[in-house]
N, C-alpha and C positions, 0 to 999 in steps of 0.2 A: 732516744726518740720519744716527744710526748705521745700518749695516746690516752683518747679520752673513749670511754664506754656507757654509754646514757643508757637507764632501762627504767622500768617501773609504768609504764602511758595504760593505759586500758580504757574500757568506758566506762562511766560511773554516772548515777542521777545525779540531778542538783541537789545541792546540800552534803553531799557524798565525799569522798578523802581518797587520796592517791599519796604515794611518796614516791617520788624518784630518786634514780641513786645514780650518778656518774662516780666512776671509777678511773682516776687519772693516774697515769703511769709513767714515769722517766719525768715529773718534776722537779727540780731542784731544790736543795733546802732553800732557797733566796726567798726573794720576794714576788711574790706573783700572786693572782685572784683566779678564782673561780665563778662563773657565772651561769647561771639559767638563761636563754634567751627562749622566746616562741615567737613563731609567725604562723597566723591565722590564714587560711584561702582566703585571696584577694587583700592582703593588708600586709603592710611593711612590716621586717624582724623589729622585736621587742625586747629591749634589757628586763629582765624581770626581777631578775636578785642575783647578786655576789658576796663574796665571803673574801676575805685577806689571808694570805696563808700567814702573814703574824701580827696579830695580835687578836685574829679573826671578827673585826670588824664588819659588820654584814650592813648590804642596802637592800629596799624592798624597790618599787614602783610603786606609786598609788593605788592604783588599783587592788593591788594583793596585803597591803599591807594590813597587818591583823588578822590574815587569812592562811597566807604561806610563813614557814620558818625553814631557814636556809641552817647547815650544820655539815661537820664535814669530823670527818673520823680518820687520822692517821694510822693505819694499823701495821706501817711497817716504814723503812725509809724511800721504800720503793713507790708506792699509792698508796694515795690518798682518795678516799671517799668524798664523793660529796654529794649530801641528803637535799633534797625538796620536797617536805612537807607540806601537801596542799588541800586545807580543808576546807570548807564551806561554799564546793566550789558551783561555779555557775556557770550557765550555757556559753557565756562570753569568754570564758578559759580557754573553750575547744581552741589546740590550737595541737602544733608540732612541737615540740618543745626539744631545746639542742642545749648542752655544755657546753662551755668554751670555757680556755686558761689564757692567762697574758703573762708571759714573762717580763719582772719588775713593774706592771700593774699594781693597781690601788682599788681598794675598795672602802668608799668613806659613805657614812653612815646620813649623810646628809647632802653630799653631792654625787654619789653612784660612783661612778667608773671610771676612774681616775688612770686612761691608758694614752698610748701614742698608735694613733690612726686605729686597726684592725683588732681584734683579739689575732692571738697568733696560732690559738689551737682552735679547732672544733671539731665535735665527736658527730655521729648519725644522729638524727631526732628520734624522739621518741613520741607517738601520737598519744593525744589526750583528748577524751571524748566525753565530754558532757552533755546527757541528756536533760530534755525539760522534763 
């Protein structure tokens, strides 16, 4: 069974740094991605960045890009980590922010999120709060 575990949200000023850490568990060695999503009160979920579990190919969103770095730490065959680095952040961040996994998923560096229909996992959000 996958299971995904989102932590790190707090509230922080603008220009301020957070990392989040999903913890995914019962992945398969295959292929599949990892991804940040948030949605903001009153506004649609948002892809924000994904990683490839091989070759670890990662996408940003515009908004983030040069801001967050997405990373993911194997520390056993069981879970896999996976970091959001987000600095420079701004009151427009504030959002929920959720992991999700796609089994046999893509993640390309240039067109995002190479899935069929849904991600197939998602974990709890995690809030993030940026003040002015």
């Amino acid at each position: 069974e996958v299971q995904l575990q989102a932590s790190g949200g707090g509230l922080v000023q603008a220009g301020g740094s957070l990392r989040l850490s999903c913890v995914a568990s019962g992945l398969s060695s295959g292929d599949y991605l990892v991804a940040w999503f948030r949605q903001a009160p009153g506004k649609e979920r948002e892809g924000v960045s994904c990683i490839s579990s091989k070759g670890g190919s990662s996408y940003y969103t515009g908004s983030v890009k040069g801001r967050f770095t997405i990373s993911s730490d194997s520390a056993n065959n069981t879970a896999n980590t996976v970091y959001l680095q987000m600095n420079s952040l701004k009151p427009d961040d504030t959002a929920v922010y959720y992991c999700a996994a796609d089994i046999g998923g893509l993640c390309d560096s240039d067109y995002g999120f190479i899935i069929s229909g849904d991600m197939d996992y998602w974990g709890k959000g995690t809030q993030v709060t940026v003040s002015s």
